[in-house]
N, C-alpha and C positions, 0 to 999 in steps of 0.2 A: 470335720472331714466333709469334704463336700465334692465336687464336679471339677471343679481346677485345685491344684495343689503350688505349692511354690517352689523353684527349682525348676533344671531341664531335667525331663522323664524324656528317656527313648521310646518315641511311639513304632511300632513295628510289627501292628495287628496285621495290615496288609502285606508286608515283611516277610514274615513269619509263615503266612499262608502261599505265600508263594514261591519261599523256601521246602516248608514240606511236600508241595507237591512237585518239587524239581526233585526232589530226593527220591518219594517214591517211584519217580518216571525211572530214575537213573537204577535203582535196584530192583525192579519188575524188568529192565531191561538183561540183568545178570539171571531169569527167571523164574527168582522168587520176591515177595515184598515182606520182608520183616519188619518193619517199622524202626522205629529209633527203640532201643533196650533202657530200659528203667535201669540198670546200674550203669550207665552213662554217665557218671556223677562225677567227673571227671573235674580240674580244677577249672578249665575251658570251661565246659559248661555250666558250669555252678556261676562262674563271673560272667556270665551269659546272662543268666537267669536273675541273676540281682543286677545287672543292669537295665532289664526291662522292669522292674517295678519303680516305683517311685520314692522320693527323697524319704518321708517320713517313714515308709515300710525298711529300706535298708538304716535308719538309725535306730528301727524300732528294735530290727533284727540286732542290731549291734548290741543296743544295751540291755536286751535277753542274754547274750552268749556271754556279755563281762561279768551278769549277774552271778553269783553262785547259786543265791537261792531262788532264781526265780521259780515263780509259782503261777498257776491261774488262775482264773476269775473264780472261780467254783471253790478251790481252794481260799480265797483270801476272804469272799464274802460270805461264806459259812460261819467264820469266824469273829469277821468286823457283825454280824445277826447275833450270833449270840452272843456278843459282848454288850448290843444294844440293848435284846432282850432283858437279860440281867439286870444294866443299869439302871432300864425301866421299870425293873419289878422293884428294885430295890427302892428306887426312887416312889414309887410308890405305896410301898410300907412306911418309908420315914415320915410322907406326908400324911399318909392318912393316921397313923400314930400323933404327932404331931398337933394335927386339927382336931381327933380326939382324944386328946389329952392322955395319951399312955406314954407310962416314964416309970422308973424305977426296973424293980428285977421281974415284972411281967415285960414289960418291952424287952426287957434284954433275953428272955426263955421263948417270947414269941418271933424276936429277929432269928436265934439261933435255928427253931426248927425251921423257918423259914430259909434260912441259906443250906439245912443238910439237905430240905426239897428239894434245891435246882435239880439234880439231878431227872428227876420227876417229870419238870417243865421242859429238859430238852428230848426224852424221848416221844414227850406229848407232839412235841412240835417237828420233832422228827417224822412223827407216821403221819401227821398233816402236809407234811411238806414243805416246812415253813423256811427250810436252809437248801433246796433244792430248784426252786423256781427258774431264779436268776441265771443261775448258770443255763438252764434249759430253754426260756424266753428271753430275746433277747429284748422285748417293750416290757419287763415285769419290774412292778412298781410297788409303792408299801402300801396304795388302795385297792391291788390285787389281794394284799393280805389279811383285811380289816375284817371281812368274815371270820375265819379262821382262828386270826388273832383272838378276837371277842370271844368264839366258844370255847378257845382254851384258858384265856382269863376268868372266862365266870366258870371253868369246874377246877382252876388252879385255885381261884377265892374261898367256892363252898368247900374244896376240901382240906384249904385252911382252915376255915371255919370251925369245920367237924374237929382237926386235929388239935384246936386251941380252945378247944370246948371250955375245958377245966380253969383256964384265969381268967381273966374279966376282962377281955377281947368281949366286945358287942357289936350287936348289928351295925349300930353308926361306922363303925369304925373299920367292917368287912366292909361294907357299903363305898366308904371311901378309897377303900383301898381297892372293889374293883374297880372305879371310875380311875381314879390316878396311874392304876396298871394299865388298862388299856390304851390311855394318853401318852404314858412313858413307855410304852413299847412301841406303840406305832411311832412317836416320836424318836425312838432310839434307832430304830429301824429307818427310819427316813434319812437321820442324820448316818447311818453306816454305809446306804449305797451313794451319798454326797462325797461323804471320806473316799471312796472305795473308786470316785469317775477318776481322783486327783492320780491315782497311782497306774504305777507301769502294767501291774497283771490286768487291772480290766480290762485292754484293748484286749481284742479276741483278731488275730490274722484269720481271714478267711478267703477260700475261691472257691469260686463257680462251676463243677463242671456239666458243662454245656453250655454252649455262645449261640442259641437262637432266641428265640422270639419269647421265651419265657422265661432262658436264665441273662437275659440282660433288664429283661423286664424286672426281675429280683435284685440284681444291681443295681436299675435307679432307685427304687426301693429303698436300700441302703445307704447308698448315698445321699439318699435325702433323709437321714434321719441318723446324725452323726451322733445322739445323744443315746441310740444303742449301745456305743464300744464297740462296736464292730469294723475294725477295719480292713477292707476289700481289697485287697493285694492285687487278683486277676483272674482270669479264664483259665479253665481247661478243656479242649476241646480240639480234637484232627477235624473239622470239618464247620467251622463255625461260620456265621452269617456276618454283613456287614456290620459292622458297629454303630451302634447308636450314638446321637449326635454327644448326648447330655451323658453318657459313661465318661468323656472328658479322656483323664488319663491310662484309664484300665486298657490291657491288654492279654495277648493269650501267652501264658506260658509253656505251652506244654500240652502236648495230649494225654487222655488216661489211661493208657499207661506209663506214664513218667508219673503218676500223680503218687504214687510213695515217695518218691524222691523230691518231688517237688515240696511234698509235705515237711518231710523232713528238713531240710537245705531253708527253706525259708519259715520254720517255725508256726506253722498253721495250724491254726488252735479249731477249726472251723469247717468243715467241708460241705458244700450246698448241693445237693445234686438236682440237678434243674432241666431233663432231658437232654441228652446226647444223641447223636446218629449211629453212635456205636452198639455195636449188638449187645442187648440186655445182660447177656450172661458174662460177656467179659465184664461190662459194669460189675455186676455181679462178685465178681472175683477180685474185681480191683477193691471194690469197697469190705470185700473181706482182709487181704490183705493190711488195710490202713488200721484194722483191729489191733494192731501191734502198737500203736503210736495212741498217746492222751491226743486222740482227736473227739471232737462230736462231731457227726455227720447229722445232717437234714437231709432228709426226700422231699421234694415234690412231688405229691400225688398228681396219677395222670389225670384223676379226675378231679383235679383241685380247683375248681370252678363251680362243685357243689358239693365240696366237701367244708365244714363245717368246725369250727372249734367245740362243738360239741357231739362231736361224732364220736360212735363208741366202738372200742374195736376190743373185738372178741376170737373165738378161735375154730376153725373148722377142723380138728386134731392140729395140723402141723402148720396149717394154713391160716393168716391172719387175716382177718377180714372188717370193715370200717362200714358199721351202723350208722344210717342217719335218720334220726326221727323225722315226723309230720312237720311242715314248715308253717303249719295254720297253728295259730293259736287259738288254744279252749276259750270256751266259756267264762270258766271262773277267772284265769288270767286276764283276759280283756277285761274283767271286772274288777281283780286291782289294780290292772298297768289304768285303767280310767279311773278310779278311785284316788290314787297317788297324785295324776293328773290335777286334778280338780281341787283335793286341797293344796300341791307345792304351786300352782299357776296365782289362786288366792291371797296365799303366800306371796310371792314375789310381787303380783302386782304393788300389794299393801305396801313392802318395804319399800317397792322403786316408785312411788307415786311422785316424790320429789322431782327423780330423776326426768320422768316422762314429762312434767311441768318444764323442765329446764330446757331438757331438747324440742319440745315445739317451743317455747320462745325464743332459741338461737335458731330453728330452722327458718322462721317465719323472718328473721331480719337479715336469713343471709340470700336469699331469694325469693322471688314471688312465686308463687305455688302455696297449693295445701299443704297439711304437715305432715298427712299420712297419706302413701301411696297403695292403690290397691289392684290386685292382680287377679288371674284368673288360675287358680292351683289346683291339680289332683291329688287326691287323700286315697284312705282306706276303700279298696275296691273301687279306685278311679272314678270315688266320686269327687264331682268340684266344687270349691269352694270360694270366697273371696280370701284370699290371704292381705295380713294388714301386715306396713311396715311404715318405717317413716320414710319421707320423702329423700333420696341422696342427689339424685339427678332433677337436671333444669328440665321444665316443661316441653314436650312435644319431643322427645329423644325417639329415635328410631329403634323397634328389635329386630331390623334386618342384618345386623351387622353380629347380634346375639344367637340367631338364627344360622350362621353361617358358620358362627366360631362350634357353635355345638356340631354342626355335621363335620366339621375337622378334627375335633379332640375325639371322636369318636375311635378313630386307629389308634390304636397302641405304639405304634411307629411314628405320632404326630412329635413335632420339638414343642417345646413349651415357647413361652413368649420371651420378649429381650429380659423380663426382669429373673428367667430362670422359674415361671412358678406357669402353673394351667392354670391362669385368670387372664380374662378378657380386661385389656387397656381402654379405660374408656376417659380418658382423661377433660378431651374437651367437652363429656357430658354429665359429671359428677361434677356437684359446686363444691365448694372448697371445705367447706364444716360435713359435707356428706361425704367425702374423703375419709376426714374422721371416724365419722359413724359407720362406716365398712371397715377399717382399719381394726376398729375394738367390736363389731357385731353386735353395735348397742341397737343398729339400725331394724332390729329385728326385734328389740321387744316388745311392741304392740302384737306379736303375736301371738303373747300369753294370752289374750284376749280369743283369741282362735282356737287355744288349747282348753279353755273354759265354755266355749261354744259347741264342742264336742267334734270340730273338724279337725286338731290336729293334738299329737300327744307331745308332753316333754321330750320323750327320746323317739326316735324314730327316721326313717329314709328321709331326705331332702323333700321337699315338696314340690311335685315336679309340674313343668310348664305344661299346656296340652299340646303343643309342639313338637316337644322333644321324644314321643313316643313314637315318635314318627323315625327314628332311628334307634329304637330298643332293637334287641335283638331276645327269639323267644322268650330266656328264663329272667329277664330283666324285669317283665311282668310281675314276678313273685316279689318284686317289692311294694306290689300295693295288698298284699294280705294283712299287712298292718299299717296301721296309722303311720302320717307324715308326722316327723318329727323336728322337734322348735332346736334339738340338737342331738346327735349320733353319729354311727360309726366311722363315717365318712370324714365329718366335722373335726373329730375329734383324733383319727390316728394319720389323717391324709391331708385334709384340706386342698390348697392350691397346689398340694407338689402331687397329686393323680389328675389326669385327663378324665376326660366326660365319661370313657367307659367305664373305667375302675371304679369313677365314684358308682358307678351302677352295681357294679361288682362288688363293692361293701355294703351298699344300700341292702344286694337280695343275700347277701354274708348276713347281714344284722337282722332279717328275717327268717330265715334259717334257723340261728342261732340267739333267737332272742328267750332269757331268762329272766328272772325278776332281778336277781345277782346284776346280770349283761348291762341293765338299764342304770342300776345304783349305780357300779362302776365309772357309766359315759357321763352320767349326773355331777359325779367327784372331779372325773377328769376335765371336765370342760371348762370351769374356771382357769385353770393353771393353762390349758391349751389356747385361752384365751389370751392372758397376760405375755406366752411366748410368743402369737403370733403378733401382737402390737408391739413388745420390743423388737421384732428382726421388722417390722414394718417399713 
């Protein structure tokens, strides 16, 4: 899913807006203004309303309503998770059996109690939350689960252990079987949300309502990140803002109060509430109303700008309310997030020594320059450092032209560039093998060298120019309470599809919100987020 679709979509965003406001002129002039009635669901309207969405939403909707059984996503990968689980545990008893030598009528007394367990294993996994995630996040992946997973395989193991006491079950042999459980599960599990993108219930229909500046801001969003399942039908909204360039085919269906009907009529698995002009309380009342319908609804917090994925929300008696902790990190954390540091950066150097041989001797024969280029970066509490990278560009490039693009991308309202992404074109100043080297972000590992000198950590905010402060805006600052990072938040869930500000806005997200968890996770994901962005390259 992305920004253009294939097929003609009726655009009729500006249509539509100028349809309703002839309407309400015409009935404020009989004087009263009722608006248009949510049971308007007339068959007029309903062919109204699938004709403004797009090709792939009206065939999605068709082969939901011929299904009988359709189901959703929440429904189908509860199901495809514990069939994984299972597999994996199973598969990890036969191995670790297997490798230590248990056969005859002890393996077959210790397979038995083992299968009347399962039981055991999914309510374990059930209060962890191990079959609810998905449905709930829509970026939730089996590295989100790998904690979790692990501390329910090692009291799934010992308390096999315990129960198999009495045959001659040994250490060796629990041993392997938790190493082989945790492999076959996360394994089963990875392979079940693979199984689960192929099929019709993943896709999730969803719409926006509110069409300003922050719920289209959440449409590009989605649209850039089609490996959600989320697919964005359209707006709700009496009073919406121009449309943005890169929304492509989306458009407004409908104000909120049609949104039960809307919901219903075109199968919407999804509702975003993203500010509307409309008074709170009808909101209010609409989104109680959709309580009737297998919908899940998202809020935008209004203060979602320093709110936090790890804000804790508690209760004032009836009143909910959202804790956010201290965004500094202690003492002792900065002493493992440096500790980690120091030996994974050792680490990698050692394994890529090859590598870093290979790229200065292609760098060095495909133009004249050094091999490594070096810049002037801020770090932790905006101090500077040299950041080292390899060289991509020809000697004497100019940053006024890099200088300009950042005070552009700084609006939320900017269009991205012709290739569809916020990266600066710099064609005739990148040599040809440094094209490369930006393509797969190999151009940056002399920075583990940086990370081992104690200016910059593994994970952490981008390492920013001393320039570009020059267009922060106040809370942007909070991204130098911790170290710059060789890769995070930014790197790894946005890249080139957010503008200059947003990536700010992840940068002071990942400070905020930085865990020891937070950091392992960006650690896992950055290889794979590396290898997709060199194949759509």
């Amino acid at each position: 899913m992305g920004p253009t679709r294939t097929g003609v979509v009726l655009d009729h965003w500006g249509e539509w807006v100028l349809s309703r406001q002839a309407a309400r002129l015409s009935l404020k002039k009989g004087g009263r203004d009722v608006g248009l009635s949510p049971s308007r669901a007339d068959g007029t309207w309903e062919e109204r309303l699938l004709q403004s969405v797009d090709d792939e939403t009206r065939e999605l909707i068709a082969r939901r309503r011929q299904s009988r059984k359709s189901k959703d996503r929440g429904w189908l990968l509860r199901r495809l998770l514990l069939a994984g689980d299972l597999l994996g545990l199973s598969l990890g008893f036969v191995l670790a059996a297997v490798a230590s030598g248990l056969h005859g009528f002890d393996a077959w007394i210790g397979f038995a109690i083992f299968v009347v367990s399962f039981p055991v294993w999914v309510v374990g996994a059930k209060l962890l939350g191990l079959y609810d995630g998905d449905e709930a996040e829509a970026d939730h992946t089996t590295l989100d689960d790998l904690g979790r997973v692990f501390l329910l395989v090692t009291a799934w193991a010992f308390g096999f252990a315990v129960v198999t006491s009495y045959t001659t079950h040994n250490m060796k042999q629990v041993l392997l079987f938790w190493i082989f459980s945790i492999v076959g599960v996360a394994g089963g599990r990875a392979a079940a949300r693979v199984a689960s993108r192929r099929t019709l219930a993943y896709l999730q229909n969803a719409v926006i309502v509110g069409a300003g500046d922050v719920g289209q801001l959440v449409g590009r969003k989605l649209l850039h990140h089609p490996e959600y399942g989320i697919n964005l039908v359209g707006f709700v909204d009496a009073e919406p803002k121009e449309r943005h360039s890169a929304l492509g085919h989306l458009t407004i269906l409908g104000t909120p109060a049609e949104l039960p009907e809307i919901v219903r009529l075109l199968g919407i698995d999804r509702v975003i509430i993203a500010f509307s002009r409309d008074d709170p309380r009808r909101i209010l009342e609409i989104v109680r109303r959709l309580r009737q319908f297998n919908v899940r609804i998202d809020i935008v917090p209004r203060l979602f700008g320093i709110v936090g994925p790890n804000a804790e929300v508690h209760a004032l008696e009836a009143m909910p309310m959202l804790g956010l902790p201290p965004a500094r990190l202690g003492r002792s954390s900065m002493f493992l997030k440096r500790a980690i540091d120091v030996v994974g950066a050792a680490m990698l150097l050692l394994l890529t020594a090859p590598l870093f041989a290979a790229i200065a001797w292609k760098i060095k024969r495909d133009s004249a320059g050094p091999v490594l280029f070096r810049q002037r970066r801020l770090g932790l509490n905006r101090h500077e450092f040299t950041v080292l990278k390899f060289r991509t560009m020809h000697m004497g490039a100019d940053d006024g032209t890099h200088r300009e693009y950042i005070k552009t991308t700084m609006d939320s309202g900017s269009p991205p560039s012709s290739n569809g992404l916020f990266k600066l074109e710099r064609s005739d100043d990148v040599t040809r093998f440094g094209a490369w080297l930006r393509r797969t972000s190999l151009d940056e590992l002399p920075q583990l060298v940086n990370v081992l000198r104690g200016d910059m950590s593994l994970v952490g905010p981008r390492p920013c120019l001393p320039y570009e402060v020059e267009h922060f805006a106040p809370h942007h600052f909070e991204r130098f309470l911790v170290p710059a990072g060789l890769t995070g938040l930014w790197q790894v869930r946005a890249r080139a599809h957010s503008d200059f500000g947003e990536a700010l806005d992840l940068d002071v997200l990942y400070a905020r919100s930085w865990s020891l968890g937070l950091d392992l996770q960006l650690l896992l994901r950055t290889p794979l987020q590396l290898l997709r962005s060199t194949a759509t390259a």
